[in-house]
KOLKEMAR-314720 format. One record per atom (N, C-alpha, C): residue in one letter; x, z, y. Coordinates in steps of 0.1 Angstrom, whole numbers, padded with zeros to 4 digits, always signed. Atoms other than C-alpha are relative to their C-alpha. Layout:
<mivexs>
aXZY ...
</mivexs>
This chain:
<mivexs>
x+0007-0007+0011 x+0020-0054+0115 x+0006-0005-0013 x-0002+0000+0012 x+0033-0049+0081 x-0009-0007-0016 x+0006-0002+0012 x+0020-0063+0049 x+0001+0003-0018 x-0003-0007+0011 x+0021-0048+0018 x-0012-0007-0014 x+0006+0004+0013 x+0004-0058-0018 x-0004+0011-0007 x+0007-0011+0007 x-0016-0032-0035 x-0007-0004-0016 x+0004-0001+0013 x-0011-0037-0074 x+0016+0001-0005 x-0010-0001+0012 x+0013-0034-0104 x+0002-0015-0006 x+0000+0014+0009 x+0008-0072-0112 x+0016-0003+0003 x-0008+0004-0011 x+0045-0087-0111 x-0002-0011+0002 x-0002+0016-0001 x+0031-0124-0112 x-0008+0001+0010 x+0005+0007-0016 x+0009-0117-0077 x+0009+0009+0006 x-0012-0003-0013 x+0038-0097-0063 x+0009-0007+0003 x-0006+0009+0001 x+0058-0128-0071 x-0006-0009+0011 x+0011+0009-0007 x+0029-0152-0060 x+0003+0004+0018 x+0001-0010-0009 x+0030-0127-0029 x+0010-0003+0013 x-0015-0001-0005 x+0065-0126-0018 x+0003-0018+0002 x-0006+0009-0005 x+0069-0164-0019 x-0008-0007+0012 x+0009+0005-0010 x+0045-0168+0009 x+0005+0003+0015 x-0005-0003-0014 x+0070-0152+0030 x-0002+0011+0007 x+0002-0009-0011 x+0052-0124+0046 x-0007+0012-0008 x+0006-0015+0009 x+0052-0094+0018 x+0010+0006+0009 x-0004-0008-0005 x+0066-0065+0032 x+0003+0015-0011 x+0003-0011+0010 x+0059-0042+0005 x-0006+0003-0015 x+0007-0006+0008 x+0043-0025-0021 x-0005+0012-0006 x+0001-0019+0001 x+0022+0003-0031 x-0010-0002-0013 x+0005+0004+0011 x+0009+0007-0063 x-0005+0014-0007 x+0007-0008+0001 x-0011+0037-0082 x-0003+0003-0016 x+0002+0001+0014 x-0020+0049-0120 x-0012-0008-0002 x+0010+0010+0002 x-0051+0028-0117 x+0004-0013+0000 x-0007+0015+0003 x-0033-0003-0110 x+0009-0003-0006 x-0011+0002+0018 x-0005+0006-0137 x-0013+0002-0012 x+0006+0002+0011 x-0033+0009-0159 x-0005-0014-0006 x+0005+0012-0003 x-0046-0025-0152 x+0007-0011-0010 x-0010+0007+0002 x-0014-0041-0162 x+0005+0006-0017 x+0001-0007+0015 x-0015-0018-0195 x-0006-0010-0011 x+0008+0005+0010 x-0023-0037-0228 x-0009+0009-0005 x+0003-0012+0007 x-0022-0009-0249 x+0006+0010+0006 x-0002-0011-0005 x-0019+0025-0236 x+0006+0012-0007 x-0006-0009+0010 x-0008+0043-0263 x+0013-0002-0003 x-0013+0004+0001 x+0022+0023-0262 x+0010-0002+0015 x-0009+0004-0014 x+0033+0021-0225 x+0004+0018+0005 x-0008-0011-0006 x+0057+0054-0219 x+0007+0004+0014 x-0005+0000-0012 x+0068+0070-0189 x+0014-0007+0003 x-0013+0013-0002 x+0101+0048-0193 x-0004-0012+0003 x+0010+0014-0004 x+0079+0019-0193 x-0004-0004+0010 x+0006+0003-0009 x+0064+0029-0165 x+0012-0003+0017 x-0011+0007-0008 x+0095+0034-0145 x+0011-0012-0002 x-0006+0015+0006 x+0110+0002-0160 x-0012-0010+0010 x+0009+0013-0008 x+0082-0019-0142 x+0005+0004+0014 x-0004-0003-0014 x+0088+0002-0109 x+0013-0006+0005 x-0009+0007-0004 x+0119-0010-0115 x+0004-0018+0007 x+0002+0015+0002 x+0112-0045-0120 x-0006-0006+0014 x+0011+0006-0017 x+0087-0049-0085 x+0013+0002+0007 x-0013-0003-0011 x+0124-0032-0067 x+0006-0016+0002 x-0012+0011-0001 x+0141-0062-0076 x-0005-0012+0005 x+0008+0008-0011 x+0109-0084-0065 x+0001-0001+0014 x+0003-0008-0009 x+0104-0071-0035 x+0015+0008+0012 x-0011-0005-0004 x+0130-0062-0005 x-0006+0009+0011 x+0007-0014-0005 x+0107-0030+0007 x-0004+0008-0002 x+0006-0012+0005 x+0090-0002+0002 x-0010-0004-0008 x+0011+0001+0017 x+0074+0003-0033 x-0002+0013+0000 x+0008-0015+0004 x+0051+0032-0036 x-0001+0004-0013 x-0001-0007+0010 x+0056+0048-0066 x-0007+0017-0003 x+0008-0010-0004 x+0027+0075-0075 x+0008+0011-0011 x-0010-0009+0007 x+0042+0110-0092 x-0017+0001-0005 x+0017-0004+0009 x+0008+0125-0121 x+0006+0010-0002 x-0001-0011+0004 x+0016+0156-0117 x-0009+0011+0012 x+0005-0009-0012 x-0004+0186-0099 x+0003+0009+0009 x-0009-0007-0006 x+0020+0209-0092 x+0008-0002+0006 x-0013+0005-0006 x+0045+0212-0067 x+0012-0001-0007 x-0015+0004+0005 x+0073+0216-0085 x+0003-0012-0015 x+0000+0008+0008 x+0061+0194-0110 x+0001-0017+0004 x+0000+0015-0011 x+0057+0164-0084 x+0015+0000+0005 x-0008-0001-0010 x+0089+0173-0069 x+0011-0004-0014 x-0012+0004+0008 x+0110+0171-0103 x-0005-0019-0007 x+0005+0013+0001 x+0090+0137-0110 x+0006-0009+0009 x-0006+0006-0010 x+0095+0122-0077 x+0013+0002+0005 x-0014-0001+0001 x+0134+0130-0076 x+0003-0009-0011 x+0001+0006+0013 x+0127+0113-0110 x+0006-0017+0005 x+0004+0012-0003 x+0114+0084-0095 x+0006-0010+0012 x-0005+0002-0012 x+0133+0083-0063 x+0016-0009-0004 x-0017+0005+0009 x+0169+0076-0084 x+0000-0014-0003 x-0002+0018+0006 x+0157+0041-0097 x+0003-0009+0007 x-0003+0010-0009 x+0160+0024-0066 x-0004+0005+0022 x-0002-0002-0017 x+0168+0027-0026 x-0016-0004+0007 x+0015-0001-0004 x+0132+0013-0022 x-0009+0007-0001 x+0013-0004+0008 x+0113+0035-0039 x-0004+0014+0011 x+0005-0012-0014 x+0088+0056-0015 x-0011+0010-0017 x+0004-0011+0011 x+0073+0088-0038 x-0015+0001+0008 x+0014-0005-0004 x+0035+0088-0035 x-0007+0013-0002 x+0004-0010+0008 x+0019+0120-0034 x-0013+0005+0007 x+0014-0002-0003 x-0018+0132-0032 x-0001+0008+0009 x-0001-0008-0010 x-0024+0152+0000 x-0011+0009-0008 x+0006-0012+0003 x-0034+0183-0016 x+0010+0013+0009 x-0010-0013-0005 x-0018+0220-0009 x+0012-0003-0012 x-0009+0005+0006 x+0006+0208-0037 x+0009-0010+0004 x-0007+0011-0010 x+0012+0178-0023 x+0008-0002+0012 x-0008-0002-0007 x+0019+0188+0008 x+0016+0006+0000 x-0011-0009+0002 x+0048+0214-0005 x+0009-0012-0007 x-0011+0012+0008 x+0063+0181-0024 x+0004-0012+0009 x-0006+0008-0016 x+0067+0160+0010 x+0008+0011+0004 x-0007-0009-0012 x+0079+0187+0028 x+0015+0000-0005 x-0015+0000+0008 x+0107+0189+0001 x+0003-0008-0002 x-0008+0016+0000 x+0111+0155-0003 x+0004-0002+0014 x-0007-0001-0012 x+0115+0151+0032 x+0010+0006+0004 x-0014-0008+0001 x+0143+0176+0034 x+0008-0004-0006 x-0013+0009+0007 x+0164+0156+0008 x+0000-0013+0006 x-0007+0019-0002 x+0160+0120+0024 x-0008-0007-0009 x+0006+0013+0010 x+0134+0106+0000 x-0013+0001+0010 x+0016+0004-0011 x+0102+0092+0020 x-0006-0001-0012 x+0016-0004+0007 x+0068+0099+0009 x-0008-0011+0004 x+0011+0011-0004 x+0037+0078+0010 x-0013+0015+0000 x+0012-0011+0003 x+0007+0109+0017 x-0016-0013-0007 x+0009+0002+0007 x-0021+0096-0008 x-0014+0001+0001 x+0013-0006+0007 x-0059+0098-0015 x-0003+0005+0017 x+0005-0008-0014 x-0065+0107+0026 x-0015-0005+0004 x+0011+0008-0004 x-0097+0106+0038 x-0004+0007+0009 x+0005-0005-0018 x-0100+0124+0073 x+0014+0005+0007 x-0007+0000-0011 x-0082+0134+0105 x+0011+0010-0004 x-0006-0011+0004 x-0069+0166+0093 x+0008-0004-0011 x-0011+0006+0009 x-0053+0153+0063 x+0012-0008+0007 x-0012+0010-0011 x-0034+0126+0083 x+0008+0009+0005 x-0007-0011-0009 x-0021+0153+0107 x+0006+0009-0006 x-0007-0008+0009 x-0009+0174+0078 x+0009-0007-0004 x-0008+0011+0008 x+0004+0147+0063 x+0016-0001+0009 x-0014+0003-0012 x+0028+0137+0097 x+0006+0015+0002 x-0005-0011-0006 x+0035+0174+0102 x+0012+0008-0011 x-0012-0005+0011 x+0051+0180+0064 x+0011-0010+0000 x-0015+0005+0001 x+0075+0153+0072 x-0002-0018-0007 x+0001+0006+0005 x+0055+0124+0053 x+0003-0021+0010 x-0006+0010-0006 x+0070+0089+0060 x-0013-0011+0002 x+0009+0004-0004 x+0037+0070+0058 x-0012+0008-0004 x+0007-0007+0005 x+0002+0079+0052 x-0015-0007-0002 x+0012+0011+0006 x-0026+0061+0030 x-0016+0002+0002 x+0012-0003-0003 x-0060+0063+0047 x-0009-0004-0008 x+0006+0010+0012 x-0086+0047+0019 x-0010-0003+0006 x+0017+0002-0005 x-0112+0030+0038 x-0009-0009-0005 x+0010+0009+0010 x-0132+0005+0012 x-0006+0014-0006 x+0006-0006+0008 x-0137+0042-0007 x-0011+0008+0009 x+0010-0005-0009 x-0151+0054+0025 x-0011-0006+0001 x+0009+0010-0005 x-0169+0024+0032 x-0009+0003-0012 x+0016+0000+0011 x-0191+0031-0003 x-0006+0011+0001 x+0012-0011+0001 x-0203+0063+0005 x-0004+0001+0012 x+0006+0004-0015 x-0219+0050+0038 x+0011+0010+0008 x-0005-0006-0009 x-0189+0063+0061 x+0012-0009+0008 x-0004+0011-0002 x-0172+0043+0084 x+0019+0002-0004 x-0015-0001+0006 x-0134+0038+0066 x+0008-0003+0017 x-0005+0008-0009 x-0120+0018+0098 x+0002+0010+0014 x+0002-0013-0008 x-0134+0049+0124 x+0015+0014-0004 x-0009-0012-0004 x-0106+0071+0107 x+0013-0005+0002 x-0015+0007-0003 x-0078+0046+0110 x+0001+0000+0016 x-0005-0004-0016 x-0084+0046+0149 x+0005+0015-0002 x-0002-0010-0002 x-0084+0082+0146 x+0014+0005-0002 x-0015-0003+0006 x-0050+0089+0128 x+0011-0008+0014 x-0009+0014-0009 x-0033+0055+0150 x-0006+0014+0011 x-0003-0008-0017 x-0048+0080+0185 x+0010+0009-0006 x-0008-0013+0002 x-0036+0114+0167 x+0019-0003+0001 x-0008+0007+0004 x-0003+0096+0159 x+0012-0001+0012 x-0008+0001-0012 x+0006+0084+0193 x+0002+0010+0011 x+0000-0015-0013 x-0007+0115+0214 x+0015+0007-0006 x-0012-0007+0004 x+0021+0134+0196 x+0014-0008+0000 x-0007+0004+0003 x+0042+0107+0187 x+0007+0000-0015 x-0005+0002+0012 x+0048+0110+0149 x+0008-0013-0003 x-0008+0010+0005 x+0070+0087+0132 x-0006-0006-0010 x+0009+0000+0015 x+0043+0086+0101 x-0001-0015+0002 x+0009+0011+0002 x+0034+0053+0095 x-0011-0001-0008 x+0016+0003+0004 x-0005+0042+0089 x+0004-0013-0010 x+0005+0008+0011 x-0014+0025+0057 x-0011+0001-0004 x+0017+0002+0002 x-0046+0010+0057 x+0002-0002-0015 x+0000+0006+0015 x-0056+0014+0020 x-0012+0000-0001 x+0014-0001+0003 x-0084+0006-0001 x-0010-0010+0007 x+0007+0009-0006 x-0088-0027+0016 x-0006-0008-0006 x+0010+0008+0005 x-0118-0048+0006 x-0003-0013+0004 x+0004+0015+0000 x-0119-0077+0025 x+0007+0001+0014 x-0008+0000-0011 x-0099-0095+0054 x-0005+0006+0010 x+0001-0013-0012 x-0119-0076+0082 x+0004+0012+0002 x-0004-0016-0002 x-0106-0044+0076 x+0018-0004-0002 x-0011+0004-0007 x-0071-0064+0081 x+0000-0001+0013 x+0002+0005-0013 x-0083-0079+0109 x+0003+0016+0011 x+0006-0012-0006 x-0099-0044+0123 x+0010+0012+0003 x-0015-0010+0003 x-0064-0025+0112 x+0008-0007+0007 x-0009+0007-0008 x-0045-0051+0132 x-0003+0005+0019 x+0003-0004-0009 x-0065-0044+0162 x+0002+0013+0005 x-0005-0019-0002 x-0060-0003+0162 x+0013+0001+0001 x-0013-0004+0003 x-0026-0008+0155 x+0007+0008-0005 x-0006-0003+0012 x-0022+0004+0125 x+0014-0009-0006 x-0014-0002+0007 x+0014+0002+0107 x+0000-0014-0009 x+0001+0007+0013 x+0006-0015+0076 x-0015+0001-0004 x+0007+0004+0008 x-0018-0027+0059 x+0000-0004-0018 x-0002+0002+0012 x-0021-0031+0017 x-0006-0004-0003 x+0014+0008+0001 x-0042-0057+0004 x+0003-0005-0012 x-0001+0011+0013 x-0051-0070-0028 x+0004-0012-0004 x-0008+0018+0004 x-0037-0105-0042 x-0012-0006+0005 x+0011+0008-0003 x-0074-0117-0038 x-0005-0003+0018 x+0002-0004-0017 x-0078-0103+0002 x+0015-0012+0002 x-0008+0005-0010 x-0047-0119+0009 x-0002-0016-0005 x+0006+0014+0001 x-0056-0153-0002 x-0009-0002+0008 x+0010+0003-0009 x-0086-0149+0011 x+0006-0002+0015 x-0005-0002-0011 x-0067-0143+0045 x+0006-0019+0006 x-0003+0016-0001 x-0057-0183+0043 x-0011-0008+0002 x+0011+0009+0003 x-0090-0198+0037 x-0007-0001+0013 x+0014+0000-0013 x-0110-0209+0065 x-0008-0015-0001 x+0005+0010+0004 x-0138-0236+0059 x+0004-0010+0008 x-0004+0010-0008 x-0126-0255+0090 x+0013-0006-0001 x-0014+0006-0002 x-0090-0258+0081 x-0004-0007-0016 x+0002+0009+0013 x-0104-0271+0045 x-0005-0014+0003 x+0010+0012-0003 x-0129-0296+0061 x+0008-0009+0009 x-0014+0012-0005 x-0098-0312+0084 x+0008-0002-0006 x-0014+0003+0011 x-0073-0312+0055 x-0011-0013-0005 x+0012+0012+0007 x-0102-0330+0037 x+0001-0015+0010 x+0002+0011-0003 x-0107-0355+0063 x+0016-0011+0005 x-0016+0012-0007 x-0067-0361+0078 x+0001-0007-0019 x-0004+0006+0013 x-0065-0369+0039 x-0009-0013-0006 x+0008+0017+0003 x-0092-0397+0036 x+0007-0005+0015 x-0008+0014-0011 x-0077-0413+0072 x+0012-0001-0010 x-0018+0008+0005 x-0040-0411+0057 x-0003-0006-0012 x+0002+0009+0012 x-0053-0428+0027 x+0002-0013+0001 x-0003+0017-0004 x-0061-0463+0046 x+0013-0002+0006 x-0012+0005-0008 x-0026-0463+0062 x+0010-0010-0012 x-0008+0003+0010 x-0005-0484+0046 x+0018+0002-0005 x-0012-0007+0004 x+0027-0472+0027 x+0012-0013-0005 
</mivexs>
């Protein structure tokens, strides 16, 4: 299983990557907003200037989202966005627009990341226009009482009965169980906060034996 970082920060994609086991990153206008001081001053050069900057972090796929609605507006964006670097995967919202901007990305050789999914049908559109992965959101599921985790099996069956090439990207993860849970299905990837993947290290029992080998090695003598 893959892991991926889900922000624009580049001091936890740093933090991230020296732990050994980034794989990625996928990032979104809400988490370039994050990293925004002022907004009035950060231009679309800016923005692909940072995209830049995570490429050179990072020796994987970086999701890079296009803000546009239209097809041909996403398609001259994400050709845009695709030129800055051999990593760069073009995100784009599974709508009927969206779809028509995979399909054409896919036809030139630039991989997609399908966006914003949040059922079976989407997924399956998603693998059928050509899209290289495809971001299921299940923390957003999870707040409107619906189970997020239930559609990642579902995609991972649809997936293999056919055999797509798509790869699953658990997004929208909340907390290390819905790693765990995504590991089990055999899902692709996973994208997880700076905080989730910390969390992912902590366990009170390996604290409470560090604690104690560290009061024995204390009496030994040096």
């Amino acid at each position: 299983m893959k892991f991926f970082i889900d922000t624009a920060n580049l001091e936890e994609i740093r933090s991230a990557a020296e732990l050994g086991v980034l794989d990625g990153v996928t990032t979104n206008p809400s988490l370039i907003a994050k990293i925004v001081g002022d907004p009035s001053n950060f231009t679309y050069n800016d923005f692909k200037r940072h995209i830049a900057r995570i490429c050179e972090i990072v020796d994987g796929p970086v999701s890079a989202e296009v803000t546009s609605l239209g097809a041909e507006e996403m398609i001259a964006e994400g050709e845009d966005l695709a030129a800055l670097h051999e990593n760069v995967v073009v995100k784009c919202p599974l709508t009927l627009d969206g779809l028509k901007a995979i399909r054409h990305f896919s036809s030139k050789g630039i991989r997609t990341n399908a966006t914003l999914v949040f059922s079976p049908n989407q997924a399956l559109l998603a693998a059928k226009a050509g899209a290289d992965f495809v971001s299921p959101f299940v923390g957003r599921l999870d707040d409107i009482s619906t189970d997020g985790m239930a559609l990642v099996e579902q995609i991972v069956t649809m997936y293999d009965n056919y055999g797509f090439m798509t790869e699953v990207i658990v997004a929208s993860v909340r907390h290390p169980q819905h790693v765990v849970a995504s590991a089990l299905m055999g899902a692709d990837i996973a994208t997880i906060p700076y905080a989730v993947i910390k969390q992912l290290v902590t366990h009170p029992l390996t604290d409470a034996g560090l604690r104690k080998f560290m009061e024995d090695a204390s009496v030994m003598k040096k």
